[in-house]
N, CA, C and O atoms as a GROMACS GRO file, in nm:
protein
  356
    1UNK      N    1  -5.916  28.546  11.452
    1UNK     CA    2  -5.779  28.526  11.494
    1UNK      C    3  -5.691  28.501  11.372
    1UNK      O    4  -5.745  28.432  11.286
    2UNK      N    5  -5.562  28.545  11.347
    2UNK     CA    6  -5.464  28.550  11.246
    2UNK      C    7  -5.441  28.423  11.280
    2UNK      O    8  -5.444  28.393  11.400
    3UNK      N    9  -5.409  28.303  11.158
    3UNK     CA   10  -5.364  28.151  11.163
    3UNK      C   11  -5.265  28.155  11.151
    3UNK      O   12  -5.214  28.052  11.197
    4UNK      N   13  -5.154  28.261  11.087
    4UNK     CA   14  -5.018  28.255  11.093
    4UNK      C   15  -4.944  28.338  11.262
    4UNK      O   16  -4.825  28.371  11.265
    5UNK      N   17  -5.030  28.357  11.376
    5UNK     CA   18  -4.976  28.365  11.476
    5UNK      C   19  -4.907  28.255  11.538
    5UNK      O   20  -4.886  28.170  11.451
    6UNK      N   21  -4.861  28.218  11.653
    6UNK     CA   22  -4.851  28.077  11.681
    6UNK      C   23  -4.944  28.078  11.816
    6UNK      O   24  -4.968  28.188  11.867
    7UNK      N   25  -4.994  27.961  11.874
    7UNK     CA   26  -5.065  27.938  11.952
    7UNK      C   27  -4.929  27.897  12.086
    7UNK      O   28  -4.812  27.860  12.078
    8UNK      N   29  -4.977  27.913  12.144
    8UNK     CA   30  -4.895  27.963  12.312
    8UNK      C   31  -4.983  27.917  12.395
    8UNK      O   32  -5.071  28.000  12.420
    9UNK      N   33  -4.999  27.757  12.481
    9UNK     CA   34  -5.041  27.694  12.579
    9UNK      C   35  -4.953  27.670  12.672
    9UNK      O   36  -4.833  27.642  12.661
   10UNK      N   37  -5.051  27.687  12.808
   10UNK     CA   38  -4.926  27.657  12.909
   10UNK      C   39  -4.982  27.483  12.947
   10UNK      O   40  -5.085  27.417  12.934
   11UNK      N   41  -4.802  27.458  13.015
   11UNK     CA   42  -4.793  27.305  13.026
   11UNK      C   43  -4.892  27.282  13.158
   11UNK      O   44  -4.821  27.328  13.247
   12UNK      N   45  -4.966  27.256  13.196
   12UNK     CA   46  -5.001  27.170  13.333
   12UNK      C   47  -4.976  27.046  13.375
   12UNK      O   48  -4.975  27.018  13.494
   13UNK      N   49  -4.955  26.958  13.281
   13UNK     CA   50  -4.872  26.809  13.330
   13UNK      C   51  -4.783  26.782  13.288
   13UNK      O   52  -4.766  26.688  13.210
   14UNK      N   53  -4.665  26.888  13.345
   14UNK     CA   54  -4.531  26.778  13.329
   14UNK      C   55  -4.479  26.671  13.299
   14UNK      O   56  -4.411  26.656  13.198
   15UNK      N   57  -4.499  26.601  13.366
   15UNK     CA   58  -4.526  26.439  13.337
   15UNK      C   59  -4.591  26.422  13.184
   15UNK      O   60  -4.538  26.369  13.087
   16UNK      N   61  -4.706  26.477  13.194
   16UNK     CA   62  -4.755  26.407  13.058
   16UNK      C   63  -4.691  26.475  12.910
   16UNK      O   64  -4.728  26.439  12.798
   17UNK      N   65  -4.584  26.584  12.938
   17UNK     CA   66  -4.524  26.667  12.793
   17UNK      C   67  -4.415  26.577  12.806
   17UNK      O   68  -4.360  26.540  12.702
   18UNK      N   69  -4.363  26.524  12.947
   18UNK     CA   70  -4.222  26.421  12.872
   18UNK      C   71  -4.253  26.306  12.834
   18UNK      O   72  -4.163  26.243  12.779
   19UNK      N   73  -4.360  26.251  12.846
   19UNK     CA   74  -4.417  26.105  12.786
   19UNK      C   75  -4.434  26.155  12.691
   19UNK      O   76  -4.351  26.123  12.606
   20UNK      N   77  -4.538  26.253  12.645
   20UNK     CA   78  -4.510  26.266  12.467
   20UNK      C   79  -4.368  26.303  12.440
   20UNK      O   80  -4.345  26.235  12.340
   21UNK      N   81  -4.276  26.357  12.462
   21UNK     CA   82  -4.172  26.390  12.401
   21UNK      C   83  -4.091  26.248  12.400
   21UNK      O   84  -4.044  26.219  12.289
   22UNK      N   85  -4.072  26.173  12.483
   22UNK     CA   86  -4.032  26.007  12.477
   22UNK      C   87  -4.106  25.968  12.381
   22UNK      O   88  -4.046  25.934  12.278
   23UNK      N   89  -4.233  25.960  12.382
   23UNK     CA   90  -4.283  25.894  12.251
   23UNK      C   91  -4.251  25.926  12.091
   23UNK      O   92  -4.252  25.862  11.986
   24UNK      N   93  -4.224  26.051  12.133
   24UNK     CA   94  -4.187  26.113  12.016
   24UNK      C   95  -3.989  26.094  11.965
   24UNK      O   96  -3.942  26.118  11.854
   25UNK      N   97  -3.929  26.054  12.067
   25UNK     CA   98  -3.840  26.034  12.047
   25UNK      C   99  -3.821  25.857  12.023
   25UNK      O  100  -3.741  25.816  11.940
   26UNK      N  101  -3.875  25.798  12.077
   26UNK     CA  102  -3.869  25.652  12.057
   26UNK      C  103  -3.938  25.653  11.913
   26UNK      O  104  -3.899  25.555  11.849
   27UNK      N  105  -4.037  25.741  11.834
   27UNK     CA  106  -4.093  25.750  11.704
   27UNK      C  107  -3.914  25.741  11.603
   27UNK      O  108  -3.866  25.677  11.510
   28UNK      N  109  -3.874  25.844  11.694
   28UNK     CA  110  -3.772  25.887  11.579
   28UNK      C  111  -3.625  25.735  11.581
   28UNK      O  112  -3.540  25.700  11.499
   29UNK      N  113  -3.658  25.692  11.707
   29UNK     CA  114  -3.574  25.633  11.665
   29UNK      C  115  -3.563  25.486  11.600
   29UNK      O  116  -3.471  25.409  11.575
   30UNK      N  117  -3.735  25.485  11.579
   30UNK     CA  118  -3.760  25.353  11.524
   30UNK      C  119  -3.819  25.366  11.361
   30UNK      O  120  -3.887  25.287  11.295
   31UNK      N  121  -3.759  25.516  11.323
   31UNK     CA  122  -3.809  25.519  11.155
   31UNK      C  123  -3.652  25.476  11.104
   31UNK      O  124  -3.559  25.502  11.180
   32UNK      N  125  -3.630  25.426  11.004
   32UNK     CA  126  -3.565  25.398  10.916
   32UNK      C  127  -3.527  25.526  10.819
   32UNK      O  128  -3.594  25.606  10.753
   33UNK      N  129  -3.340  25.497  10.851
   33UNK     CA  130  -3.294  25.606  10.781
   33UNK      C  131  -3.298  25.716  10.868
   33UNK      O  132  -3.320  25.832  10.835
   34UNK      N  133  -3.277  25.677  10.972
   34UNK     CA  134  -3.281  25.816  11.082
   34UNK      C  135  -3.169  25.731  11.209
   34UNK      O  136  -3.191  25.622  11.261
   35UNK      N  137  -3.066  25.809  11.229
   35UNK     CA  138  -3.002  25.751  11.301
   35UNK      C  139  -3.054  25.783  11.447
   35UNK      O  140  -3.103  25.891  11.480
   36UNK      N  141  -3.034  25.661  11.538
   36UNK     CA  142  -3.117  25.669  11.677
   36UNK      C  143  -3.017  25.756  11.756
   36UNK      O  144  -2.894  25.746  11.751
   37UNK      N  145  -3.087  25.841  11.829
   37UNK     CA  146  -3.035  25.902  11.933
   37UNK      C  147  -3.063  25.840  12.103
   37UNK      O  148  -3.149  25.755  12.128
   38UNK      N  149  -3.027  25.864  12.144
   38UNK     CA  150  -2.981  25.769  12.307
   38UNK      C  151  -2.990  25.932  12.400
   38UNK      O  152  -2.894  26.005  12.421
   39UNK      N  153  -3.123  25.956  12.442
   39UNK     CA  154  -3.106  26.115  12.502
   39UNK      C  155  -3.156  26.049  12.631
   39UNK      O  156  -3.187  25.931  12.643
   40UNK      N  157  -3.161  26.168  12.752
   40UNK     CA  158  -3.222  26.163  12.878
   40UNK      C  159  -3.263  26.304  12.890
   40UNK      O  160  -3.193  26.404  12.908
   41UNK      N  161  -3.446  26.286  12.870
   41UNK     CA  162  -3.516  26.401  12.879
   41UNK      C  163  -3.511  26.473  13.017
   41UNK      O  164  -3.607  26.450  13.091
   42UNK      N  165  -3.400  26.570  13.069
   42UNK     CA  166  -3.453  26.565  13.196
   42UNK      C  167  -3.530  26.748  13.163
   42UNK      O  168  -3.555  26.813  13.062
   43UNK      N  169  -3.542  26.768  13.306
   43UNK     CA  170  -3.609  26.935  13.267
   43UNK      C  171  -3.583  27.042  13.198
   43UNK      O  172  -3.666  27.111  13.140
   44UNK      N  173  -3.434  27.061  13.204
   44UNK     CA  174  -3.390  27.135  13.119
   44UNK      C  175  -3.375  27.101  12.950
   44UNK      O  176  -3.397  27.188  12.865
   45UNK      N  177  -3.348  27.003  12.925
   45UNK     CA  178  -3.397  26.965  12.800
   45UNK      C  179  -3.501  26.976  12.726
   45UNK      O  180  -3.515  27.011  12.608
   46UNK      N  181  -3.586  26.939  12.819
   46UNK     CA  182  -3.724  26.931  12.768
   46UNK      C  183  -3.764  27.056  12.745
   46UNK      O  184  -3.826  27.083  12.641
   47UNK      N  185  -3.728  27.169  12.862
   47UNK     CA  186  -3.783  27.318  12.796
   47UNK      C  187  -3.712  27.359  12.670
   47UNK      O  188  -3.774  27.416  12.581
   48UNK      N  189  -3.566  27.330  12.659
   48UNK     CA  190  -3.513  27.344  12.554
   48UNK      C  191  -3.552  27.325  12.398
   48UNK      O  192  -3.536  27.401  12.303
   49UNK      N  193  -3.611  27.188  12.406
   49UNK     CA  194  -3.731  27.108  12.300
   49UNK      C  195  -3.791  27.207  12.246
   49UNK      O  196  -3.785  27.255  12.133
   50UNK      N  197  -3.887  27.249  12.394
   50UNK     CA  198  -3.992  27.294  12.367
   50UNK      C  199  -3.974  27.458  12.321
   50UNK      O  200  -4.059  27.510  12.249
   51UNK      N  201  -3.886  27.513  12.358
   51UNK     CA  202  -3.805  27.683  12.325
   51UNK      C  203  -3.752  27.658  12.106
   51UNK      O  204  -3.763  27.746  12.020
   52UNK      N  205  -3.697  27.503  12.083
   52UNK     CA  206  -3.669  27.508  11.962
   52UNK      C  207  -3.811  27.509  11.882
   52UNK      O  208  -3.841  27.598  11.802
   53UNK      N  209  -3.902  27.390  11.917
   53UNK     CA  210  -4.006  27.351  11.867
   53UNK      C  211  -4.092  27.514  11.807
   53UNK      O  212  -4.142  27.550  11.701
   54UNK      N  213  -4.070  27.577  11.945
   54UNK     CA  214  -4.143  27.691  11.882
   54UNK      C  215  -4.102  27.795  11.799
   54UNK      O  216  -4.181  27.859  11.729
   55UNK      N  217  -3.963  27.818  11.806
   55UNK     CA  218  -3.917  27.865  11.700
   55UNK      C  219  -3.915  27.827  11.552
   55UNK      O  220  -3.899  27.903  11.456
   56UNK      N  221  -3.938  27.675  11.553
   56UNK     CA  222  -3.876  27.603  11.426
   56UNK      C  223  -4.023  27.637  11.338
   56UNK      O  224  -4.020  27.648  11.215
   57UNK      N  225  -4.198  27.657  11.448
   57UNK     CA  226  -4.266  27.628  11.406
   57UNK      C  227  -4.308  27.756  11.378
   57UNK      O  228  -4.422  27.749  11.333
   58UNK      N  229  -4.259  27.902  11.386
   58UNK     CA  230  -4.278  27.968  11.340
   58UNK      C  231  -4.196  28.020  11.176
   58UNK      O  232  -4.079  28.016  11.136
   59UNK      N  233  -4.327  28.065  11.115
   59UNK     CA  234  -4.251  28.093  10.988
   59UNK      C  235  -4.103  28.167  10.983
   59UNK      O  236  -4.077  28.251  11.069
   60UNK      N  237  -4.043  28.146  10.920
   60UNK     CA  238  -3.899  28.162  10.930
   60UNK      C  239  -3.803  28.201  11.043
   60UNK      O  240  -3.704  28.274  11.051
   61UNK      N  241  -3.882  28.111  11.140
   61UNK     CA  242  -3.822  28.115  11.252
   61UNK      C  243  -3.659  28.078  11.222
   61UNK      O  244  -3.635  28.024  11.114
   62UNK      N  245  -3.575  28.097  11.293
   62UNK     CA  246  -3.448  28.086  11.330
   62UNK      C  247  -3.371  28.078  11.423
   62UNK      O  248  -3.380  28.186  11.481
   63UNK      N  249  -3.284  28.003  11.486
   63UNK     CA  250  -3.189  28.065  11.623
   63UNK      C  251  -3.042  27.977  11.626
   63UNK      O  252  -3.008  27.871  11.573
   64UNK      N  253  -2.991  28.046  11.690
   64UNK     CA  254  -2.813  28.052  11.722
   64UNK      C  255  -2.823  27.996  11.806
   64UNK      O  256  -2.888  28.053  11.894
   65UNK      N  257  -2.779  27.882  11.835
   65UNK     CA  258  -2.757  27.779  11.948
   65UNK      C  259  -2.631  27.771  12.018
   65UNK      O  260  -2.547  27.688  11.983
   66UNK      N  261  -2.609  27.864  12.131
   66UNK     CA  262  -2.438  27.855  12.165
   66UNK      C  263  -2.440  27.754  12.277
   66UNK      O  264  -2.545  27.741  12.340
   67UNK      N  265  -2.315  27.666  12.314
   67UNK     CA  266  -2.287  27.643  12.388
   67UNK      C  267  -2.161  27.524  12.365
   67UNK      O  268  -2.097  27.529  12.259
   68UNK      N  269  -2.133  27.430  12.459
   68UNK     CA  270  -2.042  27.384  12.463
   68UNK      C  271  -2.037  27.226  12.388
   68UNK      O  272  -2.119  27.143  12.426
   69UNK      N  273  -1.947  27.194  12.290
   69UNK     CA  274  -1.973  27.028  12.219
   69UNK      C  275  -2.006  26.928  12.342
   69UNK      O  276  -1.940  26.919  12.446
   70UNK      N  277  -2.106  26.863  12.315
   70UNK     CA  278  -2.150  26.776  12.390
   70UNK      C  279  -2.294  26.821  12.447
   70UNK      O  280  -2.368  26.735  12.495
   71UNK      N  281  -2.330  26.952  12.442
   71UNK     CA  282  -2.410  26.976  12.507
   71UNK      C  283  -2.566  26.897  12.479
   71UNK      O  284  -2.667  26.866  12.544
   72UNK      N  285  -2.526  26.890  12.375
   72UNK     CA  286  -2.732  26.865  12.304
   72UNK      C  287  -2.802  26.943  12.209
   72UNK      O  288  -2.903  26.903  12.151
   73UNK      N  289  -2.734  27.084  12.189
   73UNK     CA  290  -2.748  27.152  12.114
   73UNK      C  291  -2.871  27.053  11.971
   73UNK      O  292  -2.993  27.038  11.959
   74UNK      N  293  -2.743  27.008  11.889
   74UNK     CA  294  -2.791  26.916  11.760
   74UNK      C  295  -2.883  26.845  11.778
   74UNK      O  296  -2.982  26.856  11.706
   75UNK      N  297  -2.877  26.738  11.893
   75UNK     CA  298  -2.967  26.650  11.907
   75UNK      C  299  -3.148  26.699  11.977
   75UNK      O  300  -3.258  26.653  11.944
   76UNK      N  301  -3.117  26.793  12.069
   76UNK     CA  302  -3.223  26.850  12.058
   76UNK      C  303  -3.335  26.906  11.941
   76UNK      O  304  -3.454  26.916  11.912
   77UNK      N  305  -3.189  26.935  11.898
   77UNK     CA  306  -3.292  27.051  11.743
   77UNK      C  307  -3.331  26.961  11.627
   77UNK      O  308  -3.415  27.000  11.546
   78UNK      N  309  -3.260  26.815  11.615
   78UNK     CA  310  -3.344  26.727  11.579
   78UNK      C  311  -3.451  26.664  11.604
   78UNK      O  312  -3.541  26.636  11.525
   79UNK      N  313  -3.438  26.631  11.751
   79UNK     CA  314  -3.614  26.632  11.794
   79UNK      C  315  -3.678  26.726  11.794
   79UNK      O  316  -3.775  26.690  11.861
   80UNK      N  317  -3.694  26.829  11.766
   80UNK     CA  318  -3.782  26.952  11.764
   80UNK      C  319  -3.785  26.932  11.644
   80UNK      O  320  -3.904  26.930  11.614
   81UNK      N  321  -3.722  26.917  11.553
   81UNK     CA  322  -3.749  26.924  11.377
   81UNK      C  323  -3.829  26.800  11.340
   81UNK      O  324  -3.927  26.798  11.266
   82UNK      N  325  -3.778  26.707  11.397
   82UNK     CA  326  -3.865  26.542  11.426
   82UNK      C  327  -4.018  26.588  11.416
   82UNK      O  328  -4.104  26.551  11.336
   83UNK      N  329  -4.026  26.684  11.528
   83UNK     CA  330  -4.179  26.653  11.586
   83UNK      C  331  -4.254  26.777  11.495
   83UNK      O  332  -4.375  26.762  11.480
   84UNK      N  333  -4.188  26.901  11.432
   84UNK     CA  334  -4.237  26.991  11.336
   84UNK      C  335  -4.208  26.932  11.207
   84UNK      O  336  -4.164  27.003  11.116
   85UNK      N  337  -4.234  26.792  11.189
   85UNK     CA  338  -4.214  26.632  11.078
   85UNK      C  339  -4.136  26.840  10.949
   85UNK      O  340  -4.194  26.931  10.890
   86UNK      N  341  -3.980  26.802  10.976
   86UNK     CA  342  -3.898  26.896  10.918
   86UNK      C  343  -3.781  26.772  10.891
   86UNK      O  344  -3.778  26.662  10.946
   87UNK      N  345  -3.676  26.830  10.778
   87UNK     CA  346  -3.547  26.769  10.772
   87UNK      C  347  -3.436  26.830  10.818
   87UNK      O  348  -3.408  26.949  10.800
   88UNK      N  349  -3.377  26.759  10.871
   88UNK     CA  350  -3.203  26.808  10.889
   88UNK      C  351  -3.140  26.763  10.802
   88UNK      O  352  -3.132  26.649  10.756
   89UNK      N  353  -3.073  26.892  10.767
   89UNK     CA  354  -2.947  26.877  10.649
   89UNK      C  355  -2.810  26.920  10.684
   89UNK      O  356  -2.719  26.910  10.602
   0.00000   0.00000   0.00000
């Protein structure tokens, strides 16, 4: 198998991908030098996460995030960069 493919699992516990993603967000907001974010994972978010995560984690992955200020856009794509341990600049 090529190691630079990406691996593609499907979710079966719901529940248990937003407890890690909470954990992973309560991670981020208890490191220092990282300003806390105040989110509410609901479903659509969370696929969202999970749609950046995989982009971010492919090699030179990239994407155009449209939508409206306020949406989550940023804050999402910081937890996805959070959890692919990446920086925002």
């Amino acid at each position: 198998m090529n190691e630079n493919l990406p691996v593609y699992d499907d979710v079966h516990d719901f529940d248990r991908l937003r407890e890690f993603l909470n954990d992973k967000l309560s991670q981020h907001n208890n490191t220092p030098r990282l300003t806390p974010m105040n989110l509410v994972l609901f479903k659509d978010a969370i696929s969202h996460v999970c749609r950046i995560y995989r982009i971010l984690s492919i090699k030179r992955g990239h994407a155009f995030l449209v939508g409206v200020g306020g949406s989550g856009r940023h804050s999402l794509t910081k937890l996805a960069a959070y959890i692919c341990i990446m920086n925002v600049f």
